[in-house]
C-alpha positions in Angstrom: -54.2 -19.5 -58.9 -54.5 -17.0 -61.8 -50.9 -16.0 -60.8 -49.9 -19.4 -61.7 -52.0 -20.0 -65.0 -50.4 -16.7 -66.1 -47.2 -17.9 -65.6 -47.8 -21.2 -67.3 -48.8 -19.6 -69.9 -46.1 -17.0 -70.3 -43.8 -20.4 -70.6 -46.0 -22.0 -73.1 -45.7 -19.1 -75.1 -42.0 -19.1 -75.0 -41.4 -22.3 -75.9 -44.1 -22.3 -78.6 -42.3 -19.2 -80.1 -38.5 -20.8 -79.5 -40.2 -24.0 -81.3 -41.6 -21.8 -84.2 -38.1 -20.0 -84.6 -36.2 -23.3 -85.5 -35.8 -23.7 -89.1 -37.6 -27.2 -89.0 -40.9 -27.7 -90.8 -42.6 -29.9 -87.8 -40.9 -28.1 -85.0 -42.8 -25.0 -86.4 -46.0 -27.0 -86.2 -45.7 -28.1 -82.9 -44.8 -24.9 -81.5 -48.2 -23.7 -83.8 -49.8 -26.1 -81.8 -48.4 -24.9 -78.3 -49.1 -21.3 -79.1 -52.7 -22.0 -79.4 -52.6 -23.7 -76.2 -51.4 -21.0 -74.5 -54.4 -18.6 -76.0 -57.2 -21.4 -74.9 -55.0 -20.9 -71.2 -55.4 -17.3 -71.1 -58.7 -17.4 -72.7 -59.5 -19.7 -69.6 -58.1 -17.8 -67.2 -59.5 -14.3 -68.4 -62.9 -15.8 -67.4 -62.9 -16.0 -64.2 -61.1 -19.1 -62.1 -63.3 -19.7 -59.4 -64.7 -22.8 -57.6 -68.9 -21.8 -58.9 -71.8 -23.5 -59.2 -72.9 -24.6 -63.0 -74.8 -21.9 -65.2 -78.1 -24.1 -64.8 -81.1 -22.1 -65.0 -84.0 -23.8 -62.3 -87.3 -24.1 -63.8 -89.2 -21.1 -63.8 -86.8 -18.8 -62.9 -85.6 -16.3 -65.4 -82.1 -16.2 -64.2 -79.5 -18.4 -62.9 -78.6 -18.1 -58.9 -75.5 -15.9 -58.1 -72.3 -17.4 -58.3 -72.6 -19.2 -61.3 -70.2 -19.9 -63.7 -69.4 -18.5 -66.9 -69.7 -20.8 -69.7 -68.6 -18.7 -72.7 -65.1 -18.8 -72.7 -65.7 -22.1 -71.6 -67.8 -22.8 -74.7 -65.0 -21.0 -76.7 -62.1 -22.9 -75.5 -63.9 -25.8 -76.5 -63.9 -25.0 -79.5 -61.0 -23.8 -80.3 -59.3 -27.2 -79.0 -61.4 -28.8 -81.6 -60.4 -26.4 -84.6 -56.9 -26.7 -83.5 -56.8 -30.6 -83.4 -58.1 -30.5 -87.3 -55.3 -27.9 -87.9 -52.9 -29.5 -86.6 -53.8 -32.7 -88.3 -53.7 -30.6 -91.6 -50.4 -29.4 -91.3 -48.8 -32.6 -90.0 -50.2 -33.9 -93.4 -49.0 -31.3 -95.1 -45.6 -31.0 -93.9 -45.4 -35.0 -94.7 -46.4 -34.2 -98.1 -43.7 -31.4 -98.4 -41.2 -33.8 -97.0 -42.3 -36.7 -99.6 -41.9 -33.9 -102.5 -38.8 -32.2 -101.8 -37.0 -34.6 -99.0 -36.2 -32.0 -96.4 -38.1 -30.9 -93.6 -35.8 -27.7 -93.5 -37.6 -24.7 -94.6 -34.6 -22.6 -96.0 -34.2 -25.7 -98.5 -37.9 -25.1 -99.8 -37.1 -23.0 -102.5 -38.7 -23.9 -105.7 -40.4 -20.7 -106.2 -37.9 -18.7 -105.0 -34.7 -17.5 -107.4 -31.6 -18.3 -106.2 -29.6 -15.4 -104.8 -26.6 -14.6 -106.9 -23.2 -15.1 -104.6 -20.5 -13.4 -105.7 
């Protein structure tokens, strides 16, 4: 299984860094937002993909029973997924904005604060 996560997410960082590569504004975001996927994947997979019982704790006892479980990369993936959604609704809004003030979603046309580069 972990074989196969690894490989899924070897994918998912290809395509996020082919996406990212283009010279298009939103393309970049999305492949942003597939990047970060593939982290919360490997993140995943680093702890431990296994059919466990949950981390419960019973009463009284001091210590969850073996095979439990872990529920901190769990608990991180978590959020992450929800700091991602609010980033990538951040730059979607932002790259509309950009659009609306310049009317290109090309990056190598955004150049007001760049000099122009003499030709000749």
């Amino acid at each position: 299984m972990e074989t196969i996560v690894a490989v899924l997410a070897g994918l998912l960082v290809a395509g996020g860094a082919y996406l990212m590569l283009s010279g298009n504004l939103v393309r970049y975001i999305l492949g942003l937002t597939i990047l970060s996927n593939a982290a919360n994947l490997v993140i995943f997979a680093a702890g431990r993909m296994a059919t466990a019982a949950p981390a419960l704790t019973a009463y009284g006892a001091d210590a969850p029973a073996s095979g439990v479980a872990n529920p901190v990369p769990q608990a991180l993936i978590l959020t992450a997924i929800v700091i991602g959604f609010g980033l990538f609704c951040f730059a979607l809004t932002l790259a509309y904005r950009a659009f609306y003030a310049m009317g290109t979603a090309r990056m190598d046309a955004m150049r007001i604060a760049e000099p122009r580069e003499d030709r000749g």
